[in-house]
N, C-alpha and C positions, 0 to 999 in steps of 0.2 A: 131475836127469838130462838133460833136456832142453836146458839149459845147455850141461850138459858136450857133450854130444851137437855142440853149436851151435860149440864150440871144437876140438874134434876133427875138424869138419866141414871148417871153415875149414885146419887143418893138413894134410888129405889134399886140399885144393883143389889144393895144390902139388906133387901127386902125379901128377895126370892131365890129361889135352887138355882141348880148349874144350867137349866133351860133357860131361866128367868134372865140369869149371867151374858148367856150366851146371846140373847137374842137382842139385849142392849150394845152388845159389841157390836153385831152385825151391822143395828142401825147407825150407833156412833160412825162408825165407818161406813156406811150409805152418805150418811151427813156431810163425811169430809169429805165425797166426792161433789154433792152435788153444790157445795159452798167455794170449793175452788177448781172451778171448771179447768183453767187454763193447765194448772198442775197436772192436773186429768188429765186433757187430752195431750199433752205435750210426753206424758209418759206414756201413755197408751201409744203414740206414733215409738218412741225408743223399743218397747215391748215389742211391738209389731218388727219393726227392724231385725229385732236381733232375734226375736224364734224367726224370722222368715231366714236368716242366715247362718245359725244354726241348726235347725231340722234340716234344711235343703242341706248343710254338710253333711250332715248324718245320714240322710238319703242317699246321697250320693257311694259316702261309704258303705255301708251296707249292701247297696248294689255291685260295687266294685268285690267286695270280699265274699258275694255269693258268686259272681262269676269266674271266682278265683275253682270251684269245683267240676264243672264240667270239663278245664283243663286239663285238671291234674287226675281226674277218673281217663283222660285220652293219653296221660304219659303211662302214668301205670308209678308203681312204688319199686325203686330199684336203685341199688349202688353196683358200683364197678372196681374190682379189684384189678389195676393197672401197673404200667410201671410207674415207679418212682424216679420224677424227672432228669434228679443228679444221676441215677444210677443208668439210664437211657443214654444219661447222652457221653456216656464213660464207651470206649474204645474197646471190641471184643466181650460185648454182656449179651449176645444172641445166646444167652441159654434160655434153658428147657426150665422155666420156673411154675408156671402156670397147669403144674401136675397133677391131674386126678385126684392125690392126697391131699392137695392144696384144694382142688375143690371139692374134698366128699366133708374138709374141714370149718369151709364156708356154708355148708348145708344145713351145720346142726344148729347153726344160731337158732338162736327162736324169731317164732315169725317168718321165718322162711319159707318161702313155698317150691323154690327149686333155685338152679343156677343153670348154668349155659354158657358154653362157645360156641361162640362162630365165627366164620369167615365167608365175604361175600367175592365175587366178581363177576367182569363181562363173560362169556361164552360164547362160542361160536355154534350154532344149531350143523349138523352137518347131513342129518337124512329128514330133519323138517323144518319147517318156516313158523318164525316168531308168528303170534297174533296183531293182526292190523286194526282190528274193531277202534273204534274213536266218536269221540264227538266234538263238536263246536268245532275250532277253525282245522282246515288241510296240511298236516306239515307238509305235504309232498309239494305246496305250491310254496313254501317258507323256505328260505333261504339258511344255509346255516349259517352262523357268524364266525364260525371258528373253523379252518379245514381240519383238523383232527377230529373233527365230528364226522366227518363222511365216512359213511361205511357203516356209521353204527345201527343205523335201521335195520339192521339185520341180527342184532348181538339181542341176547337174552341176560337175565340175572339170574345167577346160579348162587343161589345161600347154603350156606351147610351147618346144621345147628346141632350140637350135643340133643337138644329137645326139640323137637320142632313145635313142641305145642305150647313153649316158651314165648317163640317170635313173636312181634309184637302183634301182626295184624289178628293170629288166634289166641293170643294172652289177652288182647281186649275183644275179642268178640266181633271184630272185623272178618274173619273169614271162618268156615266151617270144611272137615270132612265130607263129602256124601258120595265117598267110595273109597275103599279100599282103607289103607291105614298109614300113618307114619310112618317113615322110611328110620333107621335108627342103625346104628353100629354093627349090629345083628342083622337088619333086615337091610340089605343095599339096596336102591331104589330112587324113584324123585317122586315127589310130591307137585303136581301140575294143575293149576287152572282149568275150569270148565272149557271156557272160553278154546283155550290153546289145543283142549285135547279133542273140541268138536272140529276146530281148522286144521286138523290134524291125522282126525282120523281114528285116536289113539284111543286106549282102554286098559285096564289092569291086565299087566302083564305086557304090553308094549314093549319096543325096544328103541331106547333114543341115546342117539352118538353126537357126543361135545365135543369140543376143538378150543382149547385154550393153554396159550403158555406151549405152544409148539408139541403140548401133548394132546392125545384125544380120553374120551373112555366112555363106556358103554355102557348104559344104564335101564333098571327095567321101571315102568310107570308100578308102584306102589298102592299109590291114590291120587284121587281127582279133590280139589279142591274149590267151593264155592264163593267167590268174593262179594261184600259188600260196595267194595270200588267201583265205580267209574272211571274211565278215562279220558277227562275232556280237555282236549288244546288249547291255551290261550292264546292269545295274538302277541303275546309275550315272548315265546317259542325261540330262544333261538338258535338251536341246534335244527332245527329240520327237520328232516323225516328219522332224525336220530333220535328225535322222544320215545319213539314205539320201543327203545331199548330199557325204556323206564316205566313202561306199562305195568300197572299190577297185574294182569294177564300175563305176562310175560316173566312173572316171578318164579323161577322153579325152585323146589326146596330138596335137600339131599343130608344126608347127616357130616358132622363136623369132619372127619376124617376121609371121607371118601374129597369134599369139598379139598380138604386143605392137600390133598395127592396132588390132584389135577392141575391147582393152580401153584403146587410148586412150594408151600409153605408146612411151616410144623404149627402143629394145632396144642404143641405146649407152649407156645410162644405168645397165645392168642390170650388177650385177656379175658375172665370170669366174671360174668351179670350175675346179682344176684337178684333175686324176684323175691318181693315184701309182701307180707297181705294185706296194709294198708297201708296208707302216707303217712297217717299216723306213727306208725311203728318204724320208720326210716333211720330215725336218728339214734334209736334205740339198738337197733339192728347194725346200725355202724358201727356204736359206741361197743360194744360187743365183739365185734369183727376185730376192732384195734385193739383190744384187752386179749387177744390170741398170740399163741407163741409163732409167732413169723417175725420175718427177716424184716423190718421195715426200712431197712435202707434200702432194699430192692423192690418192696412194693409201697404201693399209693392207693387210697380207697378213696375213692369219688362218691357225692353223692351226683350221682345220673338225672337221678327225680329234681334237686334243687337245679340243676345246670339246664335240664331240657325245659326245664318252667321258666328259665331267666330270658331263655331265649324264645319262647312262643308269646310270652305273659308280660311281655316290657310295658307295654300299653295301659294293661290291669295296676299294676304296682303304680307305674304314673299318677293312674288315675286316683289310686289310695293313699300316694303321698301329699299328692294335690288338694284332696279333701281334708286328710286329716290337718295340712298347714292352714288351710281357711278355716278349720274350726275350729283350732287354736287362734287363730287372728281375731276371729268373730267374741270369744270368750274374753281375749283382753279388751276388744273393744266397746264389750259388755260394764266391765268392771269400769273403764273410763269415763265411759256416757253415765254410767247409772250413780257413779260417784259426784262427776262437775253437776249436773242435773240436780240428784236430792241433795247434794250438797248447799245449792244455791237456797235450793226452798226449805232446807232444815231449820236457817234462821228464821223463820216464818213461823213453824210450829208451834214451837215454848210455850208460847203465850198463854195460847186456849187451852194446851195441854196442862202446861202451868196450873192455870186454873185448876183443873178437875182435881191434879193431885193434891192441892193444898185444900181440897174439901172433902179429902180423903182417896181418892181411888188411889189402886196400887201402880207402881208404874209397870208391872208387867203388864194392866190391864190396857195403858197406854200404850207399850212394847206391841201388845197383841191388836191391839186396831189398826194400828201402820201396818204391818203384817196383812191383815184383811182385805183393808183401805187397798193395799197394791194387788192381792190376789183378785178382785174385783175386777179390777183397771187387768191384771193379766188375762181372762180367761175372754172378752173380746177380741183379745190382743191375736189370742191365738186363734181366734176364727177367724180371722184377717190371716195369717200366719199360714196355712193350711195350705190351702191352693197356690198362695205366693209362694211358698217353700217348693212346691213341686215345679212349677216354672224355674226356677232360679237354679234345679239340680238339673234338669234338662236343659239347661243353660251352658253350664259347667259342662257335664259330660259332652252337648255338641262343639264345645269349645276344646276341650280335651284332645277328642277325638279326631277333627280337623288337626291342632298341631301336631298329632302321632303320622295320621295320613301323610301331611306335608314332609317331615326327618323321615320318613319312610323311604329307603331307595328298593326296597326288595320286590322282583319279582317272580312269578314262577313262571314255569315254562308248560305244564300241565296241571290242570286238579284233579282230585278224587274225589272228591264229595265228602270224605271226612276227617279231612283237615280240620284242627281244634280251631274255634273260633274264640280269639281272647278278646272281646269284644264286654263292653260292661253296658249292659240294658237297665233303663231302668224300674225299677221295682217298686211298688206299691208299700210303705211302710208297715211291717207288722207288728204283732204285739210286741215280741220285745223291743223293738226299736222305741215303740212309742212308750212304752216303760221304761225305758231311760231318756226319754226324752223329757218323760213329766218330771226326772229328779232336776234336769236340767232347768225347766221351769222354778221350779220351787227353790232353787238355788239363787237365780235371774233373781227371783221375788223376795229373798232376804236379804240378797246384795240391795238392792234397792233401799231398804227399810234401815241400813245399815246407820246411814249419815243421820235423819230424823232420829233414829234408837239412839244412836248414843247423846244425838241434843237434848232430848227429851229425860235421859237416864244422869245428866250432868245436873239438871235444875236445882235448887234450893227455896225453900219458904222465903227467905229475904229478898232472893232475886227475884221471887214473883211478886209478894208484897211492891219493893221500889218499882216496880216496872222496867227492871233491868234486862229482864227477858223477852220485851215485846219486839 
């Protein structure tokens, strides 16, 4: 009956409009489902499989390439004009190359927002004492592991920057002014922590004496500086009471030439940052940079921005090569399955379809019911597919995640609280995801229909007639 139904269907197609069209396809294709169950469900489970391991890659992905952002807004956009490693390591090249003309020439790129030297070191406080503020474990009860650590609980950090509002912790919004002003070429001075100058005493216009490099020098508080930092110990620690020398509190800042006096260094020697105003614009602003008439046997331009993310971000990258090789895996194993599968049951088809067409239907009209017939069987598939897909990407990620932890030997010895966290969370699919997800679908569902289309598009009147086709 169902048969007959399927041929009488197809002869009153020719009866009515493209509603009339349509709505015989649909049921033709309700038909084929509910006449071969086993087909059905045994595709429906493949369906199910492979969106639930597809979406869960895509999920995954997507998660990992949004967390690729919070990173790289904590590095900031910058390349480094260095030395060039042959010419480094050449015998007598301590020249003065890194010259104000060399940097007023890096400035004009476009997209630039500034450039910078600097030069950091230890310092010895000589008329006040580091800051000891902390949290979580005691280095004074922590042992050091190294004896050249000893002593250093007393030693400050002394930065000197062509800008100081370059540096990174005020170029990202880590620290603020709220007194006084940049110390700068012009204005001699240090730039000091809240923190350091209430243990201290101190206030604009103070006077602080360093001790480094067997020289001293004497320097007036400029401005006070507010940190978003923390300073908390880990049980990690293993210098001792020599971390307080790594305190953000303990950061003082001075401009580039006063710095590089004291420590004994030329500050043309010092390589040139340059500052991007987005990530985006990096490569651009390089590619620009090299296209300038300089010496390039003696310089080298780094991208800073891709080298700082190699090494914060290993984990992120992991996790998107990882994804995207299982979604390539899932997509061959799509075409396999859904090939031996309708493969099997294509010879099955003919027959009926046979029929229709030698009573006239067209075979796109055929073409277009396997098409249906599967869409039907897919959109179950996918309400199955849904929730499993999210398990299976929080799967993946906790699996990830564990083996990064495990090759993980690093520790630190203090935190700040805003350390980049390369860490991929997972995220809730959004629209565009799931809009390429649905092409992903609809591709699944013509691969399918692939083996029955072409058996059904091979047929002949004689092979139907003999029953060659059955």
């Amino acid at each position: 009956m169902k048969t007959m139904f399927r041929v009488y269907a197809v002869r009153a197609r020719k009866m009515g409009g493209v509603g009339r069209e349509v709505m015989l396809l649909m049921k033709n294709a309700f038909l084929e489902l509910s006449r071969k169950k086993t087909k059905t469900f045994l595709l429906c489970f493949v369906f199910t499989v492979i969106f639930t391991g597809e979406l869960g890659a895509l999920t995954v992905l997507d998660s990992a390439r949004a967390a690729r952002e919070p990173v790289l807004a904590g590095i900031g956009a910058t390349v480094t004009l260095e030395w060039a490693p042959e010419y480094a390591e050449k015998e007598g090249t301590e020249d003065a190359v890194f010259t104000e003309e060399v940097a007023a020439k890096l400035a004009s790129a476009g997209h630039v927002v500034g450039v910078n030297q600097r030069c950091s070191d230890y310092a010895l406080p000589v008329d006040f004492k580091n800051c000891r503020r902390y949290e979580g474990e005691d280095p004074c009860a922590q042992e050091p592991g190294n004896l050249a650590d000893e002593g250093m609980e007393d030693w400050v950090v002394l930065e000197g920057d062509d800008r100081i509002d370059l540096a990174d912790a005020f170029r990202l919004g880590r620290a603020e002014v709220v007194s006084g002003e940049y110390p700068s070429s012009g204005r001699a001075g240090v730039l000091i922590s809240r923190q350091l100058a209430e243990d201290n005493g101190l206030d604009i216009g103070s006077s602080m004496n360093f001790s480094a490099h067997g020289k001293e020098a004497e320097l007036t508080v400029a401005g006070i500086y507010e940190t978003k930092a923390s300073f908390i110990v880990t049980e990690d620690n293993i210098v001792g009471p020599g971390v307080f020398a790594f305190s953000p509190f303990n950061r003082i800042y001075t401009d580039a030439g006063t710095a590089a006096e004291l420590f004994g260094m030329e500050k043309a020697e010092q390589p040139i940052d340059v500052y991007v105003d987005t990530p985006g614009h990096v490569q651009a602003v390089g590619e620009e940079i090299r296209g300038m008439d300089l010496d390039w046997s003696v310089y080298s331009l780094v991208n800073t921005t891709t080298v700082a993310y190699s090494d914060q971000a290993g984990a992120i990258e992991a996790v998107i090569y990882t994804s995207g090789i299982f979604f390539a895996a899932m997509s061959a194993f799509s075409a396999i399955a859904l090939f031996l599968v309708m493969g099997i049951w294509a010879a099955r088809f003919p027959y009926e379809d046979g029929i229709c067409l030698a009573l006239g239907a067209s075979r796109w009209f055929a073409v277009a019911k396997l098409f249906v017939s599967s869409l039907f069987i897919a959109l179950p598939s996918l309400v199955l597919a849904l929730p499993a897909s999210r398990w299976l990407a929080a799967g993946i990620l906790e699996a990830k995640n564990a083996e990064t932890a495990g090759m993980s030997g690093e520790y630190a010895t203090f935190a700040t609280g805003l350390e980049p966290v390369a860490e991929v969370a997972l995220k809730n699919p959004d629209a565009g995801l799931l809009a390429g997800f649905a092409f992903v679908v609809l591709a699944v569902v013509l691969v399918s229909c692939l083996a029955p289309a072409g058996a059904v598009c091979r047929l002949k009147p004689r092979e139907i007639l003999s029953g060659r086709c059955a």
